[in-house]
C-alpha positions as CSV (number, residue, x, y, z in Angstrom):
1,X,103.8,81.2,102.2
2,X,102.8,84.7,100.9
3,X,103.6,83.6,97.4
4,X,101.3,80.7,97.6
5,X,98.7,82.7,98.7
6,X,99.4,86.0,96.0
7,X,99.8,83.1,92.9
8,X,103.3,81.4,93.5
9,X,101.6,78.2,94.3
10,X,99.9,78.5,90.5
11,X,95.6,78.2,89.9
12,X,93.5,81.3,90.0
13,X,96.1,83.2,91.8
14,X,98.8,82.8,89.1
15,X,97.9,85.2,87.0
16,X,96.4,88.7,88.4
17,X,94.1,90.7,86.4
18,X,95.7,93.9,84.3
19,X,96.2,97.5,85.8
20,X,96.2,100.8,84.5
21,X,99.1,102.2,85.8
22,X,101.7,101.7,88.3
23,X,104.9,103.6,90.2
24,X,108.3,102.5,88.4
25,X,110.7,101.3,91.2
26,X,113.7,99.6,91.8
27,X,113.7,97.1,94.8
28,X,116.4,97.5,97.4
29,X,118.9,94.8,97.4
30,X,117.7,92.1,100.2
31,X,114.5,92.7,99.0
32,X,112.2,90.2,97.1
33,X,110.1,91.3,94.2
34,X,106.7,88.8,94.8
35,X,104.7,90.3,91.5
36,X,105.9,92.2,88.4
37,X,103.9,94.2,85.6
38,X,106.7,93.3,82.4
39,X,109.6,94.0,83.8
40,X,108.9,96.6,86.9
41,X,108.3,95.0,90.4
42,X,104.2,95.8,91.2
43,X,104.8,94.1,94.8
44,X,108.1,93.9,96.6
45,X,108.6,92.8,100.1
46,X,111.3,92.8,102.9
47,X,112.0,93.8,106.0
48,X,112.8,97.0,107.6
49,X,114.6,96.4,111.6
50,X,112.5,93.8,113.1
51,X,109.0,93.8,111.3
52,X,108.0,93.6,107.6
53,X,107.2,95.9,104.8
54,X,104.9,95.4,101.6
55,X,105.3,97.8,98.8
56,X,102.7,97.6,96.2
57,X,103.2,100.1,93.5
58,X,99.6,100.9,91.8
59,X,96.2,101.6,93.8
60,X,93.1,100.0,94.3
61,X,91.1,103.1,93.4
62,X,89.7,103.9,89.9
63,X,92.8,105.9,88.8
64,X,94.7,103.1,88.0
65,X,93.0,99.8,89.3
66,X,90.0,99.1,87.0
67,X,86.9,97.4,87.5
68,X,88.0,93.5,86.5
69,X,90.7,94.2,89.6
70,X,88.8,95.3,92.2
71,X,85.8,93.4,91.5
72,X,88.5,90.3,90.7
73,X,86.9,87.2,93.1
74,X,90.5,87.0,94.8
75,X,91.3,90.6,95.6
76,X,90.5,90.5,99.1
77,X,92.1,86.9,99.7
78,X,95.4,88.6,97.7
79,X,95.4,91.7,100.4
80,X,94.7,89.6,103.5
81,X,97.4,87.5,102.1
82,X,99.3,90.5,102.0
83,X,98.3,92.2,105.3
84,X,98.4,88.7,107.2
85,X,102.1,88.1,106.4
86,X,103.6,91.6,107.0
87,X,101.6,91.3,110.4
88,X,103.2,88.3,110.7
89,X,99.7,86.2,111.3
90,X,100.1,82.6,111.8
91,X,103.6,80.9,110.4
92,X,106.6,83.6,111.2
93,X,108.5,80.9,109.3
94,X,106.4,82.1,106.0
95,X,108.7,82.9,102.6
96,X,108.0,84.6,99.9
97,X,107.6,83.2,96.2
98,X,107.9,85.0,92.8
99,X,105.3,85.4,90.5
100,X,104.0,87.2,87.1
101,X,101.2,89.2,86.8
102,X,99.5,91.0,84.5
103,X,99.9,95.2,83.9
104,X,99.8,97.7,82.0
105,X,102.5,100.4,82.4
């Protein structure tokens, strides 16, 4: 499940590392918000005819993604979660879970 691998399954995961900045958006209906910073959905996937779509609303450059998250020992497990399940690698049967994480708006 994406959310297992993103932090919904709890350990280091749980609990990303803080941002700088992010977009404010408002999910579409149908769609599931995975990761939040406060109150704002930070990732939010769904589905868009027959594939799906990962929206995540903050960068990984230096504008607003700082050193502890890019350097952060799970950031590339937490985008090839990310990239394997709207590629629809392995399990098509794959949900999503929600989970907290941590931001800065």
């Amino acid at each position: 499940m994406l959310g297992d691998h993103v932090g919904g399954g709890g350990g280091a995961l749980a609990r990303w590392p803080s941002v700088l900045g992010f977009d404010r958006v408002v999910a579409k209906p149908g769609a599931t918000v995975v990761a939040r910073a406060g109150e704002d959905p930070l990732l939010v996937v769904g589905g868009y005819g027959g594939g799906r779509v990962a929206a995540f609303t903050s960068d990984l450059a230096p504008h607003w993604a700082p050193p502890e998250f890019v350097e952060w020992a799970h950031c590339a497990s937490l985008w090839t979660s990310i990239l394997s399940w709207a590629a629809r690698v392995g399990s098509d049967s794959r949900t999503v879970t929600p989970v907290s994480a941590g931001a800065h708006g």
